[in-house]
N, C-alpha and C positions, 0 to 999 in steps of 0.2 A: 377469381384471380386476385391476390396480395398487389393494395395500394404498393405505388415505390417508395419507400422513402426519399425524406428530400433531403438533397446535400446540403450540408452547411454551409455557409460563405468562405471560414478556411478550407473545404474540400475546392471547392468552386477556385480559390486563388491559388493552390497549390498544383491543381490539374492543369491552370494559362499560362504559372509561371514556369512550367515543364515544359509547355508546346512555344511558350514565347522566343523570338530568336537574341540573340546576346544586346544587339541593339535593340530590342524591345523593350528589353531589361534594365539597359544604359536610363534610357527615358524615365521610365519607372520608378527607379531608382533617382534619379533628378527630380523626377514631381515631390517627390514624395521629402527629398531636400529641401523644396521650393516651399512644400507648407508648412515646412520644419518641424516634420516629424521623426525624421532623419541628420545628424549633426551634417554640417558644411561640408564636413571633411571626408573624401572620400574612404570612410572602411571595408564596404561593401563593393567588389571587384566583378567584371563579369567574367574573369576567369573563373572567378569560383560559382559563380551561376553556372558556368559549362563545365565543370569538375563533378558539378551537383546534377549538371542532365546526365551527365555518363553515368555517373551510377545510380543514376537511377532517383537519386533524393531531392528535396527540394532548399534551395541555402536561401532560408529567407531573412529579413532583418530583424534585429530582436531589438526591444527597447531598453532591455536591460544588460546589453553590452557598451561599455566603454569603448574609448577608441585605441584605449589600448588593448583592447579583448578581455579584458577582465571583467567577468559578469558581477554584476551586484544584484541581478533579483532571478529568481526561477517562475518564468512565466509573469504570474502579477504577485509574487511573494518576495517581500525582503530576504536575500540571503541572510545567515547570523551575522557575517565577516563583514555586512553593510549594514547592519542595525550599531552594530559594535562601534562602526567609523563613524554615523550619522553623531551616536550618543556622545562620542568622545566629541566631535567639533560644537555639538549643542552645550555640552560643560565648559569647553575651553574659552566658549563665546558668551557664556551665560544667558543663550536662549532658549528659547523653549519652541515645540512642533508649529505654534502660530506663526512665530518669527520664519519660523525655516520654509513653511509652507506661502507666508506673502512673500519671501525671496526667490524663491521657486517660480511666482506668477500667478499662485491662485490663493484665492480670498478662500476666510471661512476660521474658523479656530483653530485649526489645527487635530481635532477630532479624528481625522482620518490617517493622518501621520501615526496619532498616539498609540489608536488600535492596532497600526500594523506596524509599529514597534516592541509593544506589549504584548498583543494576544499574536501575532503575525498573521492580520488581517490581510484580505489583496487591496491592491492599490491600480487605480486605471492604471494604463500604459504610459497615459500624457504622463501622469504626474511620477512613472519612475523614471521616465526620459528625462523631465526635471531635475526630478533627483539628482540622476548622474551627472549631470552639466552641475548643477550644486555642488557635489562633491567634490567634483574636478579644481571647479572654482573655490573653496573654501580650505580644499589640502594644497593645494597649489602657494596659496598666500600665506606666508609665515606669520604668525602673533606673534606682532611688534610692539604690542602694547603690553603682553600678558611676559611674566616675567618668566625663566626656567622655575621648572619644578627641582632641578638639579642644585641648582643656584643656592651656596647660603646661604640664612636672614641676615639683615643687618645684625650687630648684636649690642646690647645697647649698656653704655658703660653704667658702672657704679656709680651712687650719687655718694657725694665727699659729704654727706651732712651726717649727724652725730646719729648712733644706733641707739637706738629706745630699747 
């Protein structure tokens, strides 16, 4: 008789979060706020937990959703339309993966930002959850120091001294 295969631990959570009832879910959804792994802010609804037992699917959280539902990563992959933004506020700020990544909350060079901007390496989940709170925070505030790109230069007058 054929060993069974073992389930995986997202088999395993997607089979309790079916059988779990909507306040089970409430909870869960609160821990999981509470280690902040999850933003403050309620996105995740348990109506749609019960939208998602009816048919059958399972609505679980994803890290790489904003609060306003806009994804920025597929699974542990930077989308391009988030690499794009990431690189524009790294120009506009003149920093670099390091910078962005000890803003974020985790030490190290930056190494792991670069590859999965360049080669679109995966990135844990902690650090696209970061990400997005990054992002959020960084489009959110206007450069006030940086001047328009629209903007035009000073222009600088003639000097009145005699032509050679």
């Amino acid at each position: 008789m054929p060993r069974k295969d073992k389930r995986s631990p997202l088999d395993k959570l997607t089979k309790h979060w079916r059988r779990a009832s909507d306040a089970e879910r409430r909870a869960f959804l609160e821990a999981l706020r509470q280690e902040g792994v999850l933003p403050k802010t309620g996105t995740f609804s348990a109506t749609g937990a019960a939208s998602a037992r009816r048919t059958g699917g399972a609505s679980l959280p994803s890290a790489g959703m904003e609060a306003t539902g806009e994804m920025i990563a597929n699974g542990r992959y930077l989308l391009p339309m988030t690499v794009a933004r990431i690189e524009a506020i790294m120009i506009r700020r003149r920093i670099g993966p390091a910078e962005v990544m000890a803003e974020a909350g985790f030490a190290g060079d930056g190494a792991v930002l670069t590859r999965a901007l360049i080669r679109q390496a995966s990135l844990r989940l902690s650090v696209i959850a970061a990400l997005r709170d990054w992002l959020a925070e960084n489009e959110a505030c206007a450069p006030a120091a940086m001047p328009d790109a629209e903007s035009p230069a000073p222009q600088q007058q003639p000097s009145a001294g005699p032509a050679a």
